[in-house]
C-alpha positions as CSV (number, residue, x, y, z in Angstrom):
1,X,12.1,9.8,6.1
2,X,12.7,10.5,2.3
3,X,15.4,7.3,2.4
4,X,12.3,5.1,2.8
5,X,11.4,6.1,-1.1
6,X,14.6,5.1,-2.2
7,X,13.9,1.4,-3.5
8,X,10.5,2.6,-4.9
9,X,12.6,5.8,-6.6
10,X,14.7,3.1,-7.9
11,X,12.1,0.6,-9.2
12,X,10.4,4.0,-10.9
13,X,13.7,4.7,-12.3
14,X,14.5,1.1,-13.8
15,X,11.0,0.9,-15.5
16,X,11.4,4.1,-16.7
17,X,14.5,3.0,-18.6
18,X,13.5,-0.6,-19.5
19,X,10.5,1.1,-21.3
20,X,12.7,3.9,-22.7
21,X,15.4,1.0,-24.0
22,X,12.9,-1.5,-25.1
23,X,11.3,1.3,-27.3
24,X,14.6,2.5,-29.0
25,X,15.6,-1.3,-29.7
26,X,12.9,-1.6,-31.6
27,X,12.9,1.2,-33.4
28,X,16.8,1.1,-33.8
29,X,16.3,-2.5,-35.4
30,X,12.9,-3.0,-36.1
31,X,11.8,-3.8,-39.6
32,X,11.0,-0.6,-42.1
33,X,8.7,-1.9,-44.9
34,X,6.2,1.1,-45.4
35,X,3.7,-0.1,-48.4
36,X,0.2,2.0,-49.0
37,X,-1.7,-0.9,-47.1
38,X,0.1,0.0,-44.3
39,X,0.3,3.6,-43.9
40,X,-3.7,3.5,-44.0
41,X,-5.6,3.8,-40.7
42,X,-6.9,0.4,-39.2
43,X,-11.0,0.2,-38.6
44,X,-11.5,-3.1,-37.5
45,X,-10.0,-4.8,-40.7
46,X,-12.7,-2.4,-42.7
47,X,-12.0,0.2,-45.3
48,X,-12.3,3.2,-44.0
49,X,-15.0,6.2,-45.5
50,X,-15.8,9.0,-45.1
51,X,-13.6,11.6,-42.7
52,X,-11.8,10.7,-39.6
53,X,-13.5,13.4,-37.4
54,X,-16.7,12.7,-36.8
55,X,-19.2,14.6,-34.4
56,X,-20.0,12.3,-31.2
57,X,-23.0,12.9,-29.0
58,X,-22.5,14.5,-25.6
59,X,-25.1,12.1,-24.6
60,X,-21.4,9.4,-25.1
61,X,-19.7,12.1,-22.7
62,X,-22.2,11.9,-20.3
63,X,-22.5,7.9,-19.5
64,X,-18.8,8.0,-19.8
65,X,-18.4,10.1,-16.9
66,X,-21.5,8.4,-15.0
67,X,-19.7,5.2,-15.6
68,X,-16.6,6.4,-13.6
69,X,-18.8,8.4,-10.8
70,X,-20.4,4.9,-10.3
71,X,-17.0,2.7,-10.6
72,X,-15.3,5.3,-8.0
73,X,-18.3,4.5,-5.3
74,X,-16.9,0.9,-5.9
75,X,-13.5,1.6,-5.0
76,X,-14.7,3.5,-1.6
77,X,-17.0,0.8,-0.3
78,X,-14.7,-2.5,-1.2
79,X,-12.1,-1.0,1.2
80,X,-14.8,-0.2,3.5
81,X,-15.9,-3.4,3.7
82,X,-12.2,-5.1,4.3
83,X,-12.3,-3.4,7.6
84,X,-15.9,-3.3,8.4
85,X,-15.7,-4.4,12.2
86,X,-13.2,-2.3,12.5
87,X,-14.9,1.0,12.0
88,X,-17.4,0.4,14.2
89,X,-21.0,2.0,14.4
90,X,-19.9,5.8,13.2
91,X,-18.1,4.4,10.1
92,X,-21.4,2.3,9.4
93,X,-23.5,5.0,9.1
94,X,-21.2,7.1,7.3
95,X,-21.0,4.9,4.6
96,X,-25.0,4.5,4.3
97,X,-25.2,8.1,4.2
98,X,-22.4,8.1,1.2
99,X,-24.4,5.2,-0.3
100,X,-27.7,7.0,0.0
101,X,-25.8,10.6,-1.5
102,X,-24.9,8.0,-4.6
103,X,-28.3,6.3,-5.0
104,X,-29.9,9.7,-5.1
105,X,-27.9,10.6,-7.9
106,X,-28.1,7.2,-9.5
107,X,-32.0,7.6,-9.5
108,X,-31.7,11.5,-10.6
109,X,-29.5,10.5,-13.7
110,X,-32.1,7.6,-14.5
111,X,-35.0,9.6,-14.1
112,X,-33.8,12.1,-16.3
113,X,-32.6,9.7,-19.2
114,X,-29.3,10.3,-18.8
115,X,-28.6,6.5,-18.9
116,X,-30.1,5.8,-22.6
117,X,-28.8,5.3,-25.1
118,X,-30.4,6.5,-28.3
């Protein structure tokens, strides 16, 4: 059973060690020019103010996280719909009752302003 693995183990295990080798290469023989420009940090080609920690609004937290919720119910039905006939009638209206769960929340989350963004 576990000999099935083996060439995906092995594929792991060479891209694991092309990344590790690739990596020390270039940092083995990579250029070394440190200059005050460059040790800087990079804000889209801007000079940076101010400090580096700044306080972020939950409210950034929040669609974040609503973003995924809403991007994983698109991973669920696209399979779904690959094999759609094959499910039959019960795996129909399980999905419209997983579909309805979502909109619920959807509308919830909108109703309550959790999707502006101030």
């Amino acid at each position: 059973m576990i000999s099935d693995y083996y060439p995906l183990f092995a594929i792991f295990g060479l891209a694991v060690f092309v990344g590790f080798f690739v990596v020390g290469l270039g940092h083995a023989f990579g250029p070394r020019r440190p200059t005050q420009k460059k040790k800087m940090p990079y804000e889209s080609g801007m000079v940076p103010y101010g400090q580096g920690r700044r306080k972020i609004s939950v409210r950034y937290y929040l669609v974040a996280v609503l973003f995924i919720l809403f991007d994983i119910e698109v991973i669920f039905v696209l399979p779904w719909a690959i094999v759609f006939r094959e499910v039959g009638f019960a795996g129909f209206w399980l999905m419209v009752v997983f579909l309805v769960v979502l909109e619920v929340a959807f509308v919830y989350a909108w109703k309550k302003g959790a999707l502006e963004w101030d």
